[in-house]
VMD Tcl script that draws the C-alpha trace (Angstrom):
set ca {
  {-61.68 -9.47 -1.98}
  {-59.82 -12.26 -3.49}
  {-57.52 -9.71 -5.40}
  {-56.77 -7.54 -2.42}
  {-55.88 -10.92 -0.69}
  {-53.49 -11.61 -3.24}
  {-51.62 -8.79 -3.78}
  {-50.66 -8.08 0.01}
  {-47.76 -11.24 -0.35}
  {-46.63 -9.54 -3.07}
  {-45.72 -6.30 -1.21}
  {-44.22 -8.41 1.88}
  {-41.96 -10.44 -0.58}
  {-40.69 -7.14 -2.07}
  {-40.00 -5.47 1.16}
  {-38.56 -8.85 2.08}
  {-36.19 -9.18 -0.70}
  {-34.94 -5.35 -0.11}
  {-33.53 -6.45 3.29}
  {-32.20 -9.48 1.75}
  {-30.56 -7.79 -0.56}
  {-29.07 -5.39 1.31}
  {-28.01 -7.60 4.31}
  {-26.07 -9.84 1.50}
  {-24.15 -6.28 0.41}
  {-23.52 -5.38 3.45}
  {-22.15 -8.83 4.67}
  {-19.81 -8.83 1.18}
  {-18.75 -5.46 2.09}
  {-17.54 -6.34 5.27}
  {-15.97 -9.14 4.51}
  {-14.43 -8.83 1.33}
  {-14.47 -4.60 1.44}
  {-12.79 -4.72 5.21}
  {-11.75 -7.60 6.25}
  {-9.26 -8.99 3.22}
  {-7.57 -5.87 3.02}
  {-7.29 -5.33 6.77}
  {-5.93 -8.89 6.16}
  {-3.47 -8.09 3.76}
  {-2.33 -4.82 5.25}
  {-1.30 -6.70 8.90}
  {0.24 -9.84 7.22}
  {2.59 -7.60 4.23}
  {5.97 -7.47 5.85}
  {7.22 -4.16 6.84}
  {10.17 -3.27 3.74}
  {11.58 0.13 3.66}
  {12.36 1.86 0.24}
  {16.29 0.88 -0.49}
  {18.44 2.32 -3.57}
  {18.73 -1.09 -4.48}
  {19.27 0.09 -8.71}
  {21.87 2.26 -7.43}
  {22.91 -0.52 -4.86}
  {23.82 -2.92 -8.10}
  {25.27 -0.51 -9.95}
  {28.19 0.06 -7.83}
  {30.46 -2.37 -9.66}
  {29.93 -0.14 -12.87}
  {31.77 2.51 -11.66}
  {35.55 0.89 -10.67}
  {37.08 2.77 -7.88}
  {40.36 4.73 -8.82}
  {42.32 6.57 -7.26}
  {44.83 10.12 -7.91}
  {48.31 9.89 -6.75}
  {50.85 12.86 -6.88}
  {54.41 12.11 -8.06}
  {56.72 14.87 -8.06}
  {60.35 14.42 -9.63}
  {63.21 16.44 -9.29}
  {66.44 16.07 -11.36}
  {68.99 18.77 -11.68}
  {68.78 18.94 -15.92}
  {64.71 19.94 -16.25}
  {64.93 18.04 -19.77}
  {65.97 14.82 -17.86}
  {62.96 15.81 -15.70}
  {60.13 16.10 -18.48}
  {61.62 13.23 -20.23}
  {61.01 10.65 -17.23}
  {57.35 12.18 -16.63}
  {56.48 11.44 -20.22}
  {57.66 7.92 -19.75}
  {56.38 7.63 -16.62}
  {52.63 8.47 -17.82}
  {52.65 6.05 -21.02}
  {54.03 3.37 -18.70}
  {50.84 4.12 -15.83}
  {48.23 5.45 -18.64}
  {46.48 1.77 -19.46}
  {45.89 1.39 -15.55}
  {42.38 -0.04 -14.25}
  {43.20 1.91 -10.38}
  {45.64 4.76 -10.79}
  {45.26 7.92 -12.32}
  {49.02 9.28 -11.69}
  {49.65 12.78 -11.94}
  {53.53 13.60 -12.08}
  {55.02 17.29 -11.19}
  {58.53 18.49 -12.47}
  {60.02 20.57 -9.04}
  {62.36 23.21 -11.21}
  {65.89 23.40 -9.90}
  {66.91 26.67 -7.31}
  {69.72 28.67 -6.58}
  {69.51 27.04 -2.40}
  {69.74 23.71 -3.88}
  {73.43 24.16 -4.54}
  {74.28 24.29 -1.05}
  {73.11 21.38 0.10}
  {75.35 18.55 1.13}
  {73.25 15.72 1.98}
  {70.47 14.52 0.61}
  {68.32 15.24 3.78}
  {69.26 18.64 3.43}
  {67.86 18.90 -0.40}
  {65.03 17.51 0.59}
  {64.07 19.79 3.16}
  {64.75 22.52 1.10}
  {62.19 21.04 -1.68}
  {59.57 20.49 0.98}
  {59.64 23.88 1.99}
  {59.16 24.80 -1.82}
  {57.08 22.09 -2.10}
  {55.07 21.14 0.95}
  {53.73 17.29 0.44}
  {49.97 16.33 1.34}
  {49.01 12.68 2.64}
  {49.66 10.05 -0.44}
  {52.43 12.32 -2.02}
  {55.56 11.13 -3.34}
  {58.87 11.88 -4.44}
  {62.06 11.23 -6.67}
  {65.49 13.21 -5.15}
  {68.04 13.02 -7.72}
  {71.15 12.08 -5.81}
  {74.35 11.75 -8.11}
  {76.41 10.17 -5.12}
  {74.56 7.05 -4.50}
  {75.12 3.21 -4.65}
  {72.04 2.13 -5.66}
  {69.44 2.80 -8.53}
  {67.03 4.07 -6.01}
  {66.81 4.16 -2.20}
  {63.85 4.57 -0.41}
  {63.59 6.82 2.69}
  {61.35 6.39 5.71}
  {59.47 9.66 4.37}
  {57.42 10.19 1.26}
  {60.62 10.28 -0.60}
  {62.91 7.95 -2.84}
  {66.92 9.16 -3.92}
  {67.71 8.31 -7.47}
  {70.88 7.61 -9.12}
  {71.71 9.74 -12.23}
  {71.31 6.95 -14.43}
  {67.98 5.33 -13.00}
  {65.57 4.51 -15.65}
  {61.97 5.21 -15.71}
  {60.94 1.60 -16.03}
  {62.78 1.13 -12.48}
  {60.90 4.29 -11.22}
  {57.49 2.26 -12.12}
  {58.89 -0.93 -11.11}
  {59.45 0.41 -7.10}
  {55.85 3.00 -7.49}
  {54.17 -0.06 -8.29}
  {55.24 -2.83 -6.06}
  {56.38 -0.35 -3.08}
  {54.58 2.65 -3.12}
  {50.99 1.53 -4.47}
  {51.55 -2.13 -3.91}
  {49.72 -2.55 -7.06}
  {49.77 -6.62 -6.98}
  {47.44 -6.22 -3.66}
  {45.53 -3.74 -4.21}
  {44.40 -6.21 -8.28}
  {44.13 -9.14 -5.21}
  {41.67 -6.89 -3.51}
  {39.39 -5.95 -6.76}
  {39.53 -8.96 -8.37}
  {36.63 -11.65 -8.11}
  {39.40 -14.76 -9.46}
  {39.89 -16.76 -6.40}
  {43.41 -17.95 -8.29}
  {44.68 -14.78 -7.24}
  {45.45 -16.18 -3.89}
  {43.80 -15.52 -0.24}
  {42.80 -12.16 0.40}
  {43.37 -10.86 4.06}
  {39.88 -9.69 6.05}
  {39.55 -5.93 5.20}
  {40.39 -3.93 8.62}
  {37.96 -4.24 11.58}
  {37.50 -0.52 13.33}
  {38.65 -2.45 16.91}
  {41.06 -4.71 17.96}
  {42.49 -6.18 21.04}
  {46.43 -6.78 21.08}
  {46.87 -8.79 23.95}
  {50.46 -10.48 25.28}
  {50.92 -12.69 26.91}
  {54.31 -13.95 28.78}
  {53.76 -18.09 28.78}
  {56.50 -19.25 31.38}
  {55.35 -22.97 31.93}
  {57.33 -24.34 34.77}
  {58.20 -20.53 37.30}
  {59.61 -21.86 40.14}
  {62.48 -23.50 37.90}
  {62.98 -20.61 35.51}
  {62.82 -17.78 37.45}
  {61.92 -15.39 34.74}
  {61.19 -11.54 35.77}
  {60.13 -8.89 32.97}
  {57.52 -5.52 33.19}
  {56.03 -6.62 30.38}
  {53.35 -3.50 31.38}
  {56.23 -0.95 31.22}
  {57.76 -3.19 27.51}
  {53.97 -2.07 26.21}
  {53.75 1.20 27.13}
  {57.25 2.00 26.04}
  {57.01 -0.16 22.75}
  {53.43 -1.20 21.32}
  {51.33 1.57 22.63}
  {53.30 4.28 21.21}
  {53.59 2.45 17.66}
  {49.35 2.01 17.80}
  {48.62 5.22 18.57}
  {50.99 6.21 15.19}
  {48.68 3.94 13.11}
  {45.30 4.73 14.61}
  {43.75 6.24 11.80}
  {42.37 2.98 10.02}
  {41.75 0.56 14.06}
  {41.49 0.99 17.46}
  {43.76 -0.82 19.62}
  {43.27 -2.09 23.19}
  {46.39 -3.21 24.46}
  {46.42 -6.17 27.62}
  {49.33 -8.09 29.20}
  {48.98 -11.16 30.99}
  {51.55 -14.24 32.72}
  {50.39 -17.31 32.11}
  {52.45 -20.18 34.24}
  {52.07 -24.26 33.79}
  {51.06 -23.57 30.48}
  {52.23 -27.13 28.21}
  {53.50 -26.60 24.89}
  {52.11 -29.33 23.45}
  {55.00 -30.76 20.75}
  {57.70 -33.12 20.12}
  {60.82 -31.56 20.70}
  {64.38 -32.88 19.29}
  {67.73 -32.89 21.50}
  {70.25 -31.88 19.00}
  {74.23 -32.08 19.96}
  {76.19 -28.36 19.88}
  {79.18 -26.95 20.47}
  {77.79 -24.56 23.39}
  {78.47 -25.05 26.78}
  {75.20 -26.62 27.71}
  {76.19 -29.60 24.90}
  {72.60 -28.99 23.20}
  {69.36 -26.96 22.23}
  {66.38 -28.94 21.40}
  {64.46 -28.53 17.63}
  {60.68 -27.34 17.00}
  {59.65 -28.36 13.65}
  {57.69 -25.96 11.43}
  {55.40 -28.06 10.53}
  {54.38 -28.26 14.02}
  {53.55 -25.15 14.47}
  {49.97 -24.96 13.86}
  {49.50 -27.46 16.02}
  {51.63 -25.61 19.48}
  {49.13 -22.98 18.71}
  {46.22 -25.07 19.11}
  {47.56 -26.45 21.75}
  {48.03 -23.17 23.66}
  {45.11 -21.26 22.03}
  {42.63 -21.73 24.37}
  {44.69 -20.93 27.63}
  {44.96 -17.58 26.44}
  {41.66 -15.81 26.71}
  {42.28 -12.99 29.55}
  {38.43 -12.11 29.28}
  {35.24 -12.72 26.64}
  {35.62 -9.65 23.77}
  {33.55 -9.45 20.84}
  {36.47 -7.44 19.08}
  {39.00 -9.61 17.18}
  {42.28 -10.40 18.93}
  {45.62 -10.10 18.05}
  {47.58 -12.52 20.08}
  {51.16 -12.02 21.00}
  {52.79 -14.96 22.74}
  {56.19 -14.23 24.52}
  {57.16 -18.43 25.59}
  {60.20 -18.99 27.60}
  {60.56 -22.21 27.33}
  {62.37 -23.94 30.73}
  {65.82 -25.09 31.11}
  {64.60 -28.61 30.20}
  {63.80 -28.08 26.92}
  {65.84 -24.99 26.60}
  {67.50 -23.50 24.04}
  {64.53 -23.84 22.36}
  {65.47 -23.12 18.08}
  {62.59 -23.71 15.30}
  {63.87 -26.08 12.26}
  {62.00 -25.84 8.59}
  {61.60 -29.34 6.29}
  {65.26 -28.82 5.23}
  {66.64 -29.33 8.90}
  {67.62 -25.64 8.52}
  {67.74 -23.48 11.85}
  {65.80 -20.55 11.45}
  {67.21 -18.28 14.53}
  {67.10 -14.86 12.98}
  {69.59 -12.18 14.98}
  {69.17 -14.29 17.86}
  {65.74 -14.54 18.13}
  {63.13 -17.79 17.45}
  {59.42 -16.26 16.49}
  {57.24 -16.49 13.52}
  {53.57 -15.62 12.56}
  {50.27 -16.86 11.79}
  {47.76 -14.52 10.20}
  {45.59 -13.50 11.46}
  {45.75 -14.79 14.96}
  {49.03 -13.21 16.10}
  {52.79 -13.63 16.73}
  {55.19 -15.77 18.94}
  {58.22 -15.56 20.30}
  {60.67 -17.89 21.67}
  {62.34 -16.20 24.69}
  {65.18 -18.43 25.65}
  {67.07 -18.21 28.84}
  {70.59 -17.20 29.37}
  {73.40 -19.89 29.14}
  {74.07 -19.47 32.85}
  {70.85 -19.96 34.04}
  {70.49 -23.32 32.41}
  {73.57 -24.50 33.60}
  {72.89 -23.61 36.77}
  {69.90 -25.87 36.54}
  {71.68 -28.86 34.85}
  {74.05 -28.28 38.18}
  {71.12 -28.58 40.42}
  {72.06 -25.00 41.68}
  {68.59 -23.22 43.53}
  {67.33 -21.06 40.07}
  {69.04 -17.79 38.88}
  {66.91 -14.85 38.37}
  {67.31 -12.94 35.80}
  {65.39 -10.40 33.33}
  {63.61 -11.14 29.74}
  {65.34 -8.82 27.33}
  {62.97 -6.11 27.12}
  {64.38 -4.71 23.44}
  {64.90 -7.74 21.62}
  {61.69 -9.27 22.27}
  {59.85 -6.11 21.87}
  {61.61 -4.80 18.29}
  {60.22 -8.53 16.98}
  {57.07 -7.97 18.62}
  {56.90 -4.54 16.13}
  {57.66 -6.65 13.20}
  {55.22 -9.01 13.63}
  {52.58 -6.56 14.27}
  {53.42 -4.88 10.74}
  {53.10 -8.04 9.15}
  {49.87 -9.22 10.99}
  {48.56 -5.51 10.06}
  {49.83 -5.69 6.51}
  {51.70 -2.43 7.05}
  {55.20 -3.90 5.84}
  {55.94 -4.11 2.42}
  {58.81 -7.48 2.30}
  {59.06 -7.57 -1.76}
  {62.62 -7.08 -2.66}
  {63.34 -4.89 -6.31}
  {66.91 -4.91 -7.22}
  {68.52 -2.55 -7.40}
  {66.07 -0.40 -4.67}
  {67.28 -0.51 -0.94}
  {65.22 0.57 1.61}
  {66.71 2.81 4.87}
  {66.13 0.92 8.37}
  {63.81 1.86 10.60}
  {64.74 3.97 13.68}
  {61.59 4.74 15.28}
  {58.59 3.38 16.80}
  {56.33 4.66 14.14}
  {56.26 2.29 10.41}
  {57.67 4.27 7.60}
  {55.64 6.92 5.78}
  {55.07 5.74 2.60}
  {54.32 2.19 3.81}
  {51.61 3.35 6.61}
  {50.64 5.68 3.53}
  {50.04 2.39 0.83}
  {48.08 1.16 3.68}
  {45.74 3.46 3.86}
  {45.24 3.51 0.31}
  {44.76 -0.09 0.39}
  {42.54 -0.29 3.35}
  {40.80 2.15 1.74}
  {39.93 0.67 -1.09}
  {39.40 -2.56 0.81}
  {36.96 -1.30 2.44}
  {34.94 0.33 -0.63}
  {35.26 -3.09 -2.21}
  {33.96 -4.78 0.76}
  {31.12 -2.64 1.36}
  {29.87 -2.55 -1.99}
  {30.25 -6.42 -2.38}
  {28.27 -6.74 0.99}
  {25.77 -4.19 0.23}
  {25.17 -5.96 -3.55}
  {24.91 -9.45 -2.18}
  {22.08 -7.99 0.88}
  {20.04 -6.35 -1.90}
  {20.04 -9.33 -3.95}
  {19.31 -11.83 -0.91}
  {15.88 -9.05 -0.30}
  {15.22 -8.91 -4.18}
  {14.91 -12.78 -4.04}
  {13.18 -13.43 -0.38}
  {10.00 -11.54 -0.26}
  {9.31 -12.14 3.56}
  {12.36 -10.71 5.26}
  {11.77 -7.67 7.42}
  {13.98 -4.54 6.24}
  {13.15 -2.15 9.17}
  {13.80 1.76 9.69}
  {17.55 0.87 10.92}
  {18.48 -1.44 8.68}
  {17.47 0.85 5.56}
  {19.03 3.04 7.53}
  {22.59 1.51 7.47}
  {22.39 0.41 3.85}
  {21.46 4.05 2.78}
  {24.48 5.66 4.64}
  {26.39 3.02 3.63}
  {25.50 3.62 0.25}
  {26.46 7.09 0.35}
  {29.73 6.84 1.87}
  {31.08 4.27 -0.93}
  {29.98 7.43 -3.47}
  {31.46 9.75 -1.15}
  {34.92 7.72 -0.14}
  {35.00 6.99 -4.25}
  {34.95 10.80 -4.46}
  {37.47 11.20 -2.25}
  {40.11 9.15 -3.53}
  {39.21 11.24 -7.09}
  {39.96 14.39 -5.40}
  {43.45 13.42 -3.93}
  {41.76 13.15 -0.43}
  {43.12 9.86 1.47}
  {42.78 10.38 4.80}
  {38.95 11.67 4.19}
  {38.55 8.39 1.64}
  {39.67 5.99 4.46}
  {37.40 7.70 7.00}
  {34.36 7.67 4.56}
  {35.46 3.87 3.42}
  {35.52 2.59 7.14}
  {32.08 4.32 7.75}
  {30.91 2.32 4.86}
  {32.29 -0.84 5.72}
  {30.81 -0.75 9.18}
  {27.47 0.28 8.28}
  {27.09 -2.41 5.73}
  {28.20 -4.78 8.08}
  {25.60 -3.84 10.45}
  {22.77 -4.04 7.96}
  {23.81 -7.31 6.80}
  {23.78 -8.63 9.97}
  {21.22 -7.44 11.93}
  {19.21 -9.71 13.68}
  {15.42 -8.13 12.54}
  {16.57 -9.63 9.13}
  {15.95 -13.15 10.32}
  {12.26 -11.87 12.13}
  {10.49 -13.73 9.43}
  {13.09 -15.93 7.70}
  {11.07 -18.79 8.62}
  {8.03 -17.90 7.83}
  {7.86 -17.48 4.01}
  {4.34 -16.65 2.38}
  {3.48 -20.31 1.55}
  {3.14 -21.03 5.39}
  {1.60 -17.55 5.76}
  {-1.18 -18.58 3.78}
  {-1.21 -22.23 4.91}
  {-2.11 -20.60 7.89}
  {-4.81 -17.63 7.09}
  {-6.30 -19.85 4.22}
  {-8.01 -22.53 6.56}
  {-9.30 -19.87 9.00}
  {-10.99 -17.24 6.07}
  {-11.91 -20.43 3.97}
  {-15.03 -20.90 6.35}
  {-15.95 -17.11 6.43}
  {-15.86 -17.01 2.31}
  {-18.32 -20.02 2.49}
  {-21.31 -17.89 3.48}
  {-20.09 -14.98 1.24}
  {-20.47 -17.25 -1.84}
  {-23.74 -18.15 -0.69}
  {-24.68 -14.80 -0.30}
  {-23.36 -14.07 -3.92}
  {-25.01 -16.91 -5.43}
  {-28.30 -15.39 -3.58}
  {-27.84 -12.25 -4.73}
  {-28.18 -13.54 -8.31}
  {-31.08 -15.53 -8.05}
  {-32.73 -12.72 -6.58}
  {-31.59 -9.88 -9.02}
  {-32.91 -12.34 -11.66}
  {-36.52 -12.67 -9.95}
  {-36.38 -8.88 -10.45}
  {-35.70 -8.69 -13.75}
  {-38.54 -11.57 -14.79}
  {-41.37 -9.68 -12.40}
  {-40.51 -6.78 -14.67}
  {-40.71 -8.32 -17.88}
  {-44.14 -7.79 -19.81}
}
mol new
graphics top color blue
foreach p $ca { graphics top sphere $p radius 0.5 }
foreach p [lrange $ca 0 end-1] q [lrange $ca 1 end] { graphics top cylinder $p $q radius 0.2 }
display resetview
């Protein structure tokens, strides 16, 4: 009896220590099997797959681009000989890969009289794509070489082809900006923002005191006629919104100098340059016709009243700097302005104490200035002088060919610059800060992004410029959108130290009984292992 008594705890131990056991795996599983990686799945921060190799790579293939030069002499040898000088002096280049074309002398080339007249005739040989260029020999000329308001340059007889690379470079290709753009020395001077897809152009007609200068204008109609047309011409790189407005009691903040003249009013009162900056501060923030998130081009028509009219600008050397007329300068990027004086009469009139003369702001004047500074705050114009290279006035609203042409190119490459800088510095930021969120649409617009810059590089391989541009400003705007969209700041400040300063002092309790349950576990398994020993 005594041995049946005593092997009946032994059984109810066993059975015991099989439960045990098996609640303590079961617990572990839970905890450690389920719940830690249910942990870790909801706290890893959402990151979708990125080219990111490919991303940083960019800069190891430099962007270059083809340009067609075609050159027509009337002695072919003169011809070949200039191409052959013109490719050793453009072969070490880091951006163009120049591909010159000899256009044989005809028998309908004889008969024409005037240099527009030859080069119709070679176009219709020779038909030009966007980007081309040519050389017209032109015996009858002043000049070495004048440039033409098409894709086109007349060359004396005796032009040399170090003066053909001289105007290709700094007129046509505008090499020294388009190095400014590429390079990363900040000694090479400020760069200008690359082009932003929208814009707002708005003028504005400041007349500060209306009930003594009576000015009238349709500055409406002036836009429509003038500024419209010449946006629409240059819409391939922006989109333009164009606004008017008439801004009255507006103060133009700055000290003004009476200087003595020989006009009939006796004197005309002196701006200072260097006060300049400081009008437009002054005026800046009466100017706002509405809130716009694109960026604004301002363009300030003052007419200054009889008071403190004429109204001239003076530089440091106490040098007027009235050009045909007209007062105005520019400040990049913000806009233009323009000094719109009133007629003689009207002032005198006023210094009579006669009631105040009506009369009309000169719709042409002010507007041809208005299309200057607008090439200039575009960086459309080209103003570096070559000697011996004139350059034919413009006569219509629209820029010149080959200057609307080198911007293109240049925005172009701007942009593919811009974009892969952006793109480079966003995959680095990510590569270095674990915790920020790249969601479906950001990867989304670095991806396409990241395309386009192949595709727009591509492009300007394959002699395609307006395709480059549109690829480059798809680029530039998609990389600008991933960079700053907001989901990339969903977890900026939240960074996995906090993350498990957090978690650590809620699960630290849980693991508790799961080491006990380990440490169990053993002592148990080892009980085994002695009741089975001999």
């Amino acid at each position: 009896m005594e041995e049946t008594s005593s092997m009946k705890p032994k059984r109810k131990d066993t059975t015991e220590d099989k439960y045990r056991i098996a609640a303590t795996i079961a617990f572990i599983v839970v905890i450690v099997g389920i719940g830690v990686p249910m942990w870790w799945k909801t706290t890893t921060v959402y990151r979708v797959s990125l080219p990111s190799s490919a991303i940083l790579r960019l800069s190891d293939h430099p962007i270059k681009t083809v340009v067609h030069v075609a050159i027509y002499t009337q002695q072919p040898d003169r011809a070949q000989l200039l191409i052959t000088e013109l490719q050793n002096a453009f072969k070490d280049s880091n951006v163009w890969i120049m591909e010159f074309k000899q256009l044989s002398p005809f028998a309908k080339a004889s008969e024409a009289h005037t240099p527009a007249a030859l080069e119709k005739l070679l176009l219709q040989e020779h038909p030009q794509s966007v980007g081309d260029f040519m050389f017209i020999e032109w015996p009858k000329l002043e000049d070495e070489l004048l440039l033409t308001t098409e894709r086109s340059a007349l060359m004396r007889t005796d032009v040399t082809s170090n003066k053909m690379a001289q105007l290709l470079h700094t007129k046509i290709l505008q090499t020294y900006r388009v190095n400014q753009i590429l390079s990363k020395d900040e000694r090479m001077g400020i760069k200008s923002e690359a082009p932003q897809p929208d814009y707002d152009v708005v003028i504005s007609v400041l007349n500060p005191k209306p009930k003594i200068t009576n000015a009238k204008w349709n500055v409406v109609m002036a836009a429509q006629t003038y500024i419209e047309p010449f946006l629409a011409q240059i819409s391939d790189i922006s989109s333009y919104t164009v606004r008017t407005q008439w801004k009255y009691r507006v103060a133009l903040e700055a000290d003004l100098k009476q200087v003595r003249d020989q006009t009939k009013l006796g004197r005309h009162y002196a701006l200072q340059e260097s006060a300049l900056p400081h009008l437009l501060t002054s005026i800046a923030q009466n100017l706002s016709a509405s809130i716009t998130d694109k960026p604004v081009i301002n363009l300030v028509v003052y007419v200054p009243p009889c008071s403190s009219a004429p109204l001239h600008i003076y530089n440091n050397k106490n040098e007027i700097l009235t050009r045909d007329g007209v007062d105005a300068f520019i400040s990049p990027p913000w806009g233009g302005f323009i000094i719109a004086n009133p007629p003689e009469s009207v002032c005198m009139a006023y210094i009579n104490d006669e009631p105040p003369m009506q009369y009309y702001v000169n719709t042409n004047d002010n507007m041809q200035v208005m299309l200057d500074q607008l090439q200039k705050l575009l960086d459309i114009s080209s103003e570096v002088h070559v000697s011996g290279v004139k350059t034919v006035d413009i006569e219509q609203l629209a820029p010149r060919r080959w200057e609307y042409e080198s911007y293109i190119r240049r925005s172009a490459i701007r942009h593919i610059a811009t974009a892969s800088n952006t793109l480079q510095s966003l995959i680095k930021l990510l590569d270095q800060i674990s915790y920020i969120v790249i969601d479906d649409q950001v990867g989304t617009a670095i991806t396409n992004s990241h395309n386009d810059i192949l595709a727009a590089k591509a492009a300007l391989l394959e002699h395609r410029l307006l395709n480059a541009s549109a690829l480059a400003k798809r680029a530039f705007v998609a990389s600008e959108r991933g960079f700053f969209d907001a989901s990339l700041l969903a977890q900026l400040y939240f960074p996995d130290e906090q993350k498990y300063a957090i978690y650590i002092p809620l699960f630290l309790p849980v693991m508790v009984p799961v080491l006990s349950s380990f440490n169990m576990l053993r002592k148990l398994l080892q009980r085994k292992r002695k009741e089975k020993q001999p």
